[in-house]
C-alpha positions as CSV (number, residue, x, y, z in Angstrom):
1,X,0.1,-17.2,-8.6
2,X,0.7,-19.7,-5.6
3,X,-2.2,-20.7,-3.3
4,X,-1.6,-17.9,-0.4
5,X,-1.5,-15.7,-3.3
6,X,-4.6,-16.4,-5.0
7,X,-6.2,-16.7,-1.2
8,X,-5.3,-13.1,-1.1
9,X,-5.9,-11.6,-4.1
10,X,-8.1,-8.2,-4.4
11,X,-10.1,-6.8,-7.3
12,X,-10.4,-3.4,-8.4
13,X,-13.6,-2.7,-9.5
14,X,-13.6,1.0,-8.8
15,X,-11.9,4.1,-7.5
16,X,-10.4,3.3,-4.3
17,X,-12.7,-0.1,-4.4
18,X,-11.9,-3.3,-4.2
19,X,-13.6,-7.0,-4.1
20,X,-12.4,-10.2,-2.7
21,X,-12.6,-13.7,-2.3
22,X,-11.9,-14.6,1.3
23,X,-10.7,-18.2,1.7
24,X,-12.4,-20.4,4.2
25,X,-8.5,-22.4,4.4
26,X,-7.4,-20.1,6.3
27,X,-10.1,-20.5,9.2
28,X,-9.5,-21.2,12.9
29,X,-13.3,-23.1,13.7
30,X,-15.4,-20.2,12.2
31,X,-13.3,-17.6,12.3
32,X,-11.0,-16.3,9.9
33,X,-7.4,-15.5,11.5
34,X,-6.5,-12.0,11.9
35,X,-3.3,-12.2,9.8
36,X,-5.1,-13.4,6.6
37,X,-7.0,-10.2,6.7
38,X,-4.4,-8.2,7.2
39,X,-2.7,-9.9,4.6
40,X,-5.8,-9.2,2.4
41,X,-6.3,-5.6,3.5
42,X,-2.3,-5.1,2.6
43,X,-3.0,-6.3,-1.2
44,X,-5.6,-3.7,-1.5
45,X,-3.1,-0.8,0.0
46,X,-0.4,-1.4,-1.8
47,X,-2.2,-1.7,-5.0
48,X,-3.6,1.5,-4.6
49,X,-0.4,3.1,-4.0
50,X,2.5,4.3,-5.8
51,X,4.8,1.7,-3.2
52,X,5.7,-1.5,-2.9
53,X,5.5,-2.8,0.6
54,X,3.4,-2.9,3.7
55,X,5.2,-1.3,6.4
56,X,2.9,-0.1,9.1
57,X,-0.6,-1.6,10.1
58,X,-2.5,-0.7,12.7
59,X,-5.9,-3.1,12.3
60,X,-8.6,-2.9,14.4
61,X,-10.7,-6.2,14.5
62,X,-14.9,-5.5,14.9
63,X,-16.4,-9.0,14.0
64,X,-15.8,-12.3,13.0
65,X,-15.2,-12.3,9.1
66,X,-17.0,-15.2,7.0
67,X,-15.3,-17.3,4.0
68,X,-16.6,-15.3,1.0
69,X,-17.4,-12.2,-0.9
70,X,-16.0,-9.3,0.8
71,X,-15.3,-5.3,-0.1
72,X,-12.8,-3.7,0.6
73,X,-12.5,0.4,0.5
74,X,-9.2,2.7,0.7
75,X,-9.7,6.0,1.7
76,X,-6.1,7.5,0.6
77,X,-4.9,10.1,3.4
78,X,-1.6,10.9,2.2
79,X,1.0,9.5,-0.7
80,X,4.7,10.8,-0.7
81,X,8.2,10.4,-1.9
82,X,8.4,7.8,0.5
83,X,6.0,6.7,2.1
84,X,2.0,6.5,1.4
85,X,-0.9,6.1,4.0
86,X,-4.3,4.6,3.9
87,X,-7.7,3.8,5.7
88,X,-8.6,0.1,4.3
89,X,-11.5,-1.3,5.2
90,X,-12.8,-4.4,4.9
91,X,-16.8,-5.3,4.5
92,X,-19.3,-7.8,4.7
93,X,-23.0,-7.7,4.2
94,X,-22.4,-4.2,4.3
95,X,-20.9,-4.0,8.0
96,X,-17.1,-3.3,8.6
97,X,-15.3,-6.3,9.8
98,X,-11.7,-4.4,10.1
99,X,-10.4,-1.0,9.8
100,X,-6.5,-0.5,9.6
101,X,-4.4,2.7,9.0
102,X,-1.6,1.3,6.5
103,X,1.4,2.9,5.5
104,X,3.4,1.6,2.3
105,X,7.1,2.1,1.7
106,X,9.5,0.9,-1.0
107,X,11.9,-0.9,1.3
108,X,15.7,-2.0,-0.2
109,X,15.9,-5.7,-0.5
110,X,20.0,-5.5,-0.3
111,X,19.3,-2.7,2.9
112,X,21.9,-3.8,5.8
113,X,20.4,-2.9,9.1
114,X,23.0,-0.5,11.0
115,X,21.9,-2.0,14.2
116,X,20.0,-5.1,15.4
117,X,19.3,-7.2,18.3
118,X,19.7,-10.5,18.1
119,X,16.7,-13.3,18.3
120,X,14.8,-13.7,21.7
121,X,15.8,-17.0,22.0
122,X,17.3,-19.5,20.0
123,X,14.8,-21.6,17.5
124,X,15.4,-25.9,17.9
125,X,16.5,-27.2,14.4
126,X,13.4,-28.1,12.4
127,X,13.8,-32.2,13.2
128,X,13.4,-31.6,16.7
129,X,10.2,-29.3,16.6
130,X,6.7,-30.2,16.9
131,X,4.6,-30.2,13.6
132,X,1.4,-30.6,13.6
133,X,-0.5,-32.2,10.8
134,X,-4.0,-31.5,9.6
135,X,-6.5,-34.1,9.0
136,X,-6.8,-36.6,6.1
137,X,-9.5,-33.9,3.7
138,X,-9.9,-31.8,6.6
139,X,-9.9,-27.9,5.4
140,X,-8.5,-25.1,7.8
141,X,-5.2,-23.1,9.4
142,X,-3.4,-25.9,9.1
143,X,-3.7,-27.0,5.4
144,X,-2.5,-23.7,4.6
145,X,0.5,-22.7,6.9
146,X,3.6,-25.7,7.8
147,X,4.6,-24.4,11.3
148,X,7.3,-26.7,13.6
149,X,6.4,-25.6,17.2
150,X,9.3,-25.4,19.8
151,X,8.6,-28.3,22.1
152,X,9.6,-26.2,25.3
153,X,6.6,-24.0,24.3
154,X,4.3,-25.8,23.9
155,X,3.7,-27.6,27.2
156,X,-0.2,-26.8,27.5
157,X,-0.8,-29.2,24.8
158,X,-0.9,-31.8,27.6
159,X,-2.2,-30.0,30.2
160,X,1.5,-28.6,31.6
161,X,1.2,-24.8,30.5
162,X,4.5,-23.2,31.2
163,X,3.5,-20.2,33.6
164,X,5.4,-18.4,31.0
165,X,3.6,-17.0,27.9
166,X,5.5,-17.4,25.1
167,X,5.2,-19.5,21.9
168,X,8.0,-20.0,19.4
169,X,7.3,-22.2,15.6
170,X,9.0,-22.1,12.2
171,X,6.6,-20.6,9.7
172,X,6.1,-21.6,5.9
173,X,3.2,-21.4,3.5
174,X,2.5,-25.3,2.5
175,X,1.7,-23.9,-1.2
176,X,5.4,-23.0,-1.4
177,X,4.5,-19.3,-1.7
178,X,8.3,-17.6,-0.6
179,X,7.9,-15.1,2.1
180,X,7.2,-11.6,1.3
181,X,4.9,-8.8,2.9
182,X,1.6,-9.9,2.6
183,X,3.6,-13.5,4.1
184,X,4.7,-11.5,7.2
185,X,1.1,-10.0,8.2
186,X,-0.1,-13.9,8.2
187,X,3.2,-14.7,10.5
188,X,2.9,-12.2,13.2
189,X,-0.8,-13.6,13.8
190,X,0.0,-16.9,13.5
191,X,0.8,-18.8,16.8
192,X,-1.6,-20.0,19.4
193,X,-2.2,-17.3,21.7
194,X,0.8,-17.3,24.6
195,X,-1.9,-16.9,26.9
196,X,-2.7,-20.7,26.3
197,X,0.4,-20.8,28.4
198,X,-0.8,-19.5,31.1
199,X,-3.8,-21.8,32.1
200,X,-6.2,-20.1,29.2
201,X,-8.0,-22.0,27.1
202,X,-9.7,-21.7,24.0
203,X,-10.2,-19.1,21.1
204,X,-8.4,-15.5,21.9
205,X,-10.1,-12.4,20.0
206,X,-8.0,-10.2,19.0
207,X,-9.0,-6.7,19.6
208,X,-6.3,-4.2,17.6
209,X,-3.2,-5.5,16.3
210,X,-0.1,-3.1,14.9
211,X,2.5,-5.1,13.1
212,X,5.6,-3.1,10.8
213,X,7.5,-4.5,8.1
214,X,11.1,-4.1,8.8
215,X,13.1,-5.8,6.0
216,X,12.2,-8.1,2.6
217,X,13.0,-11.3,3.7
218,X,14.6,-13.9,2.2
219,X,13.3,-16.9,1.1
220,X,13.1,-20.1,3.2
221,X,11.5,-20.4,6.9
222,X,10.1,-18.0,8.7
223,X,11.1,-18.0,12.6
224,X,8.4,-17.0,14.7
225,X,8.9,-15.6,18.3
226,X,5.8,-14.7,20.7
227,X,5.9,-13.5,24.2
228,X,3.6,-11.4,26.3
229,X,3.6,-8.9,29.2
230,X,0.6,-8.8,31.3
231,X,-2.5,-10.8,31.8
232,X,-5.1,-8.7,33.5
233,X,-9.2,-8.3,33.5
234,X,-9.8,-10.5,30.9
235,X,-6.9,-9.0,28.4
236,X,-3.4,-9.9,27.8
237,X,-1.0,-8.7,25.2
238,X,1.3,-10.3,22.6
239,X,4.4,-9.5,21.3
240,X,5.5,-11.7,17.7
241,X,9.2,-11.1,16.0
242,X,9.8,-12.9,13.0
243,X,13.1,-13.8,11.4
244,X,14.3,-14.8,8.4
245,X,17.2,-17.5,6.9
246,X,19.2,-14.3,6.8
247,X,19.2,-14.0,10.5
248,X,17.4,-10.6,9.8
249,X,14.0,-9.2,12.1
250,X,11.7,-8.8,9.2
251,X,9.0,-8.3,11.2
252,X,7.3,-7.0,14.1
253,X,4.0,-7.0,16.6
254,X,2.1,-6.0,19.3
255,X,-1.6,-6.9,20.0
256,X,-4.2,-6.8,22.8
257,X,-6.5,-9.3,22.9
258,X,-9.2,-10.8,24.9
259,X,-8.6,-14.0,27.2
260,X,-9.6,-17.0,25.5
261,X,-13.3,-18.6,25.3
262,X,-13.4,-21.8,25.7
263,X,-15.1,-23.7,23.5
264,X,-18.1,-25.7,24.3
């Protein structure tokens, strides 16, 4: 099992129970990202049902989760021909940390879509992309997940946010791991909030995320589109599309989330 797949790994130790190791790797500052949990939360549905693939979540986010021990319990509401559904949630030191509906599918790997927008916008080739590197022994996001940032997105790095809140990278796991499900709820969560682009600064909270699998995708990068609607009271929304090599939408998001803290 590759890294991300160890780093995601679940336990059953009971009916409908399950225990996990939650990686610290995958930590933004003290906080794990929202897209490992998912990721973890989606290992524990589909194990518990009779299909293969993640292809509804609806996560609600509580508190900040801790690297280390964590349970997680699936209260099955309904399993069919076709499609299964589950209440997984995800505890430490006894207090839930997230709750998500997920529904499972089995979903055709050779399926051709009948219809499909194209991309948003069209991704830079990977040479002229940004990539940040993480620090010589330094643990966190970036030791886990290889993304190449779209320059023209990415202008509040030096102070010159866009006005326009969007963010666009290529997405791989640095362990190799080749996209699959659990891949694609990391991937949706994964960018720097597109607020950042609008004069925010600092760590965004994500309040409820839903995010639906749309196709297996093929192996190779991920392309990772993020754009938002409305920044308002404190909250602004985000919308993530990822594609595959096969020019395919594999994936899709919205969230609402808080404006960013900035950090002391």
């Amino acid at each position: 099992m590759s890294g991300f797949g160890e780093a995601t790994a679940v336990e059953r130790v009971g009916e409908g129970r399950y225990e996990a190791v939650l990686d610290g790797g995958y930590g933004i500052g003290e906080a794990l990202n929202g897209g490992y949990l998912m990721a973890v939360l989606a290992r524990a549905a589909v194990d518990a049902s009779p299909h293969e693939h993640p292809v509804s979540t609806a996560a609600n986010f509580h508190r900040v989760a801790k690297a280390g021990p964590a349970l997680l319990l699936v209260d099955s509401r309904k399993e069919g021909r076709t499609a299964a559904s589950s209440l997984v949630t995800l505890l430490q030191d006894d207090r839930p940390v997230v709750d998500a509906l997920i529904t499972t599918g089995t979903l055709d790997p050779a399926a051709e879509p009948g219809y499909a927008a194209g991309p948003p916008a069209m991704m830079p080739p990977l040479e002229e992309c940004t990539d940040f590197q993480p620090p010589t022994g330094g643990r966190g996001f970036a030791d886990r997940v290889d993304m190449r940032f779209d320059r023209t997105t990415m202008g509040w790095l030096d102070g010159q946010p866009s006005g326009r809140p969007e963010i666009r990278a290529w997405f791989r796991h640095r362990c190799g791991h080749e996209p699959d499900g659990c891949s694609l709820a990391l991937a949706v969560d994964a960018l720097p909030p597109v607020a950042l682009n609008l004069g925010a600064q600092g760590w965004a909270p994500t309040v409820e995320l839903t995010w639906h699998m749309r196709a297996v995708p093929a192996p190779g990068w991920l392309a990772v589109h993020g754009t938002g609607r409305l920044l308002s009271d404190g909250w602004f929304d985000e919308e993530v599309e990822v594609w595959d090599t096969a020019g395919r939408l594999v994936a899709q998001s919205r969230q609402i989330a808080r404006v960013p803290r900035a950090r002391s």
